[in-house]
C-alpha positions in Angstrom: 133.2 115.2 95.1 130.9 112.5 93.6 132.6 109.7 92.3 131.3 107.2 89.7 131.8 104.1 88.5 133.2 103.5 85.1 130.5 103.2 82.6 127.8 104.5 85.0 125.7 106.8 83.0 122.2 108.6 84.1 119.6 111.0 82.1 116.1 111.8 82.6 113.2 113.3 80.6 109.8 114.6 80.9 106.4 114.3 78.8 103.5 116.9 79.7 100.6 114.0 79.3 97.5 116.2 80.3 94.3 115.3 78.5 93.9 117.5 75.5 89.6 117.9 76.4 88.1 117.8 79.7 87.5 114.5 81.4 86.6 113.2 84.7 88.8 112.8 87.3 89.6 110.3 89.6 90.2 110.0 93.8 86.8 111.2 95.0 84.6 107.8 95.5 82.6 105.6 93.1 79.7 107.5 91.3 81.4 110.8 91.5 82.0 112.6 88.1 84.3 115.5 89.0 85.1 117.5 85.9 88.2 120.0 85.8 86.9 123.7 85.1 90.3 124.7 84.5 94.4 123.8 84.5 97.1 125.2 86.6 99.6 123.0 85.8 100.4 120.4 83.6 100.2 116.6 84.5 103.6 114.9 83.6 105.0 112.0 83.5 109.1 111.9 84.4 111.5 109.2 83.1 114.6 108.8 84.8 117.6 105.8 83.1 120.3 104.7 85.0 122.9 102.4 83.2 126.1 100.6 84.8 127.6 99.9 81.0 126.4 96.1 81.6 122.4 97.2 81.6 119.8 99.5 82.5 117.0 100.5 84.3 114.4 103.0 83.8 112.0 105.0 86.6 108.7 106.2 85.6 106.6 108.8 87.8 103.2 109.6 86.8 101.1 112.6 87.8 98.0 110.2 88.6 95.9 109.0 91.7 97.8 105.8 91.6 100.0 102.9 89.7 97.5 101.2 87.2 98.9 97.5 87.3 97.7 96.7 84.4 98.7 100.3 82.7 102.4 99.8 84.2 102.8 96.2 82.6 101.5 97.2 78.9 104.0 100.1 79.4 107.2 97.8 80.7 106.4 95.8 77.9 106.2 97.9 75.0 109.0 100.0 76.6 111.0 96.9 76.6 110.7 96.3 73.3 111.4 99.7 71.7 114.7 100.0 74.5 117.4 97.7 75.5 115.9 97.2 79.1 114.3 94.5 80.5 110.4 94.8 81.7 112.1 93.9 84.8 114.1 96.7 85.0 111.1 99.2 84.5 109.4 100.6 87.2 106.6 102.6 88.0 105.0 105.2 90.6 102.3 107.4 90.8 102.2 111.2 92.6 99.2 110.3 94.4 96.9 113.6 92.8 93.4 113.7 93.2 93.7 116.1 90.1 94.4 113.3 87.4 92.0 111.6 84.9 90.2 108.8 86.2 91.9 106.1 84.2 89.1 103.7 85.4 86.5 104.8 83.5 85.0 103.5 80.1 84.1 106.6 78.9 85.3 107.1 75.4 87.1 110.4 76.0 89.6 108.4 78.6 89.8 105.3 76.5 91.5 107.9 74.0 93.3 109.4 76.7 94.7 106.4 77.8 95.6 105.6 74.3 97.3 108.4 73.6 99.7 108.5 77.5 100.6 104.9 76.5 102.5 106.2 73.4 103.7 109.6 74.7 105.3 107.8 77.4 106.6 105.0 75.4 107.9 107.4 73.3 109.0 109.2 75.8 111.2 106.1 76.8 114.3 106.6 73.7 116.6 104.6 76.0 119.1 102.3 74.2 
């Protein structure tokens, strides 16, 4: 039988965040434009909150090549300030898929892209 601590609590969500239009995608070299010609699955990013009663901490997997820094700390951030929890307290990992937009490039169509995973995920986020 699991046992837990008084005031533990846990709870996870999901957020399908694949790109609405076709657009390159990333993992193959520099100068490669792969373009999907169709979706089996769904990219999605997974939040998982684990709280002692005292504070929280939330878990953050994204279907993508890898952990964009830079990406990871605008989330924390503006996660932070819609939640209770630190941007400390926020982490972030990637799947490793070579089947994810390539959230590198300047093209227009990921800029929007980018735009729009920021606030599905910190939406996605409804921790307090």
């Amino acid at each position: 039988t699991l046992s837990l601590p008084s005031g533990f609590s846990a709870g996870w969500s999901r957020v399908t965040i694949t790109p609405a239009e076709s657009v390159p995608l990333d993992g193959v070299g520099s100068g490669f434009d792969r373009m999907p010609n169709k979706i089996d699955d769904d990219l999605t990013a997974t939040l998982i909150a684990v709280s002692d009663g005292q504070s929280g901490a939330l878990i953050c997997t994204v279907e993508n090549l890898y952990t964009h820094e830079n990406l990871a700390a605008e989330w924390a951030a503006a996660i932070s300030q819609a939640t209770t929890v630190p941007a400390e307290n926020i982490f972030f990992s990637a799947t490793h898929t070579h089947s994810a937009p390539d959230l590198n490039s300047e093209l227009e169509s990921i800029q929007e892209y980018k735009k729009k995973l920021h606030a599905d995920v910190v939406a996605d986020s409804d921790y307090k």
